[in-house]
N, C-alpha and C positions, 0 to 999 in steps of 0.2 A: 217368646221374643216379641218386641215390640216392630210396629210395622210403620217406618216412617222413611220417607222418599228423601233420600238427599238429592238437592240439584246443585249443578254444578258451582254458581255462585255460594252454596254455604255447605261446601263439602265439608270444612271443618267446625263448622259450628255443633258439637257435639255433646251431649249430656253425661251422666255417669250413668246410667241406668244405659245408654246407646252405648258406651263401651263397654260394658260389662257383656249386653248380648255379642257383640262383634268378638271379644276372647270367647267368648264360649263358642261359637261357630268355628273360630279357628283352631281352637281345641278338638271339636269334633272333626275337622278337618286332618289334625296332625295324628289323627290315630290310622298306622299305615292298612289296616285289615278294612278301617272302613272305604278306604280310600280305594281298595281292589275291593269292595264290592261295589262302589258309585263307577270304575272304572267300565265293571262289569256291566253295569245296566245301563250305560253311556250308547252299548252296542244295542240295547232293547228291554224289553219287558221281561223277566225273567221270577219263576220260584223258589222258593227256599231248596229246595234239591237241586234246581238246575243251577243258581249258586254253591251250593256245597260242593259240587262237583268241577264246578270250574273253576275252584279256589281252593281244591283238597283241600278242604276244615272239616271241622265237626258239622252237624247240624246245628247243636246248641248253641256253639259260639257263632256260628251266620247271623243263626236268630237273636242274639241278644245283639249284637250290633245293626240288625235291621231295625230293633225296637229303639233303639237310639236315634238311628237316620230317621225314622219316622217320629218321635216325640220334638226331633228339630226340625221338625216342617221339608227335612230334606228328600224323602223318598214318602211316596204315596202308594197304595195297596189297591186293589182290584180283586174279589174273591168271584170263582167261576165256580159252583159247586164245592167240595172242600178243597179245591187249591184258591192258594192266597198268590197272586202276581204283585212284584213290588217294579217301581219303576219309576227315576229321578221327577220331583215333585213339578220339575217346572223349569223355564231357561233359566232362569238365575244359577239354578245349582250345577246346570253340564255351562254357563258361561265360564265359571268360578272355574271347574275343572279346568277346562279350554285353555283358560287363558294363563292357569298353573303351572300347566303344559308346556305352552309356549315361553312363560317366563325362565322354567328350568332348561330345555332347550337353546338356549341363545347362546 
């Protein structure tokens, strides 16, 4: 994905290649399983098991959607010996959430 600040004056000044990554984020966004795992790691740092568990899934299917969240910049890793900790990459991605939140809320 491409990394470029919109300010408020040219919120819509937009390219194709800038709306092409923005569906793609909101795609990885509309998938409801990743969505309870970003939920999950909203509350902290958590592993592949301690996710499995608190989302009764598979292993396999965690891990492919963690590999996801993390090839879109949205979840980052922490390895402590052979466990891997994942945990939302940064504000941007628990703002997005928050504010999802709040939008369906109202």
């Amino acid at each position: 994905m491409t990394q470029t600040k919109i300010h408020r004056n040219q919120r819509y000044e937009t390219n194709e290649e800038m709306l092409l990554d923005l569906a793609t984020l909101f795609r990885v966004f509309g998938d409801g399983t990743r969505l309870q795992i970003m939920m999950e790691l909203l509350k902290g740092e958590r592993n592949v098991s301690d996710l499995t568990e608190a989302l009764s899934m598979q292993q396999s299917a965690v891990s492919h959607q963690l590999t996801v969240l993390r090839n879109m910049k949205l979840v980052k890793t922490r390895r402590e010996g052979k466990n891997v900790f994942y945990s939302l990459a940064d504000g941007h991605v628990e703002s997005i959430l928050e504010i999802g939140l709040e939008h369906v809320n109202e």
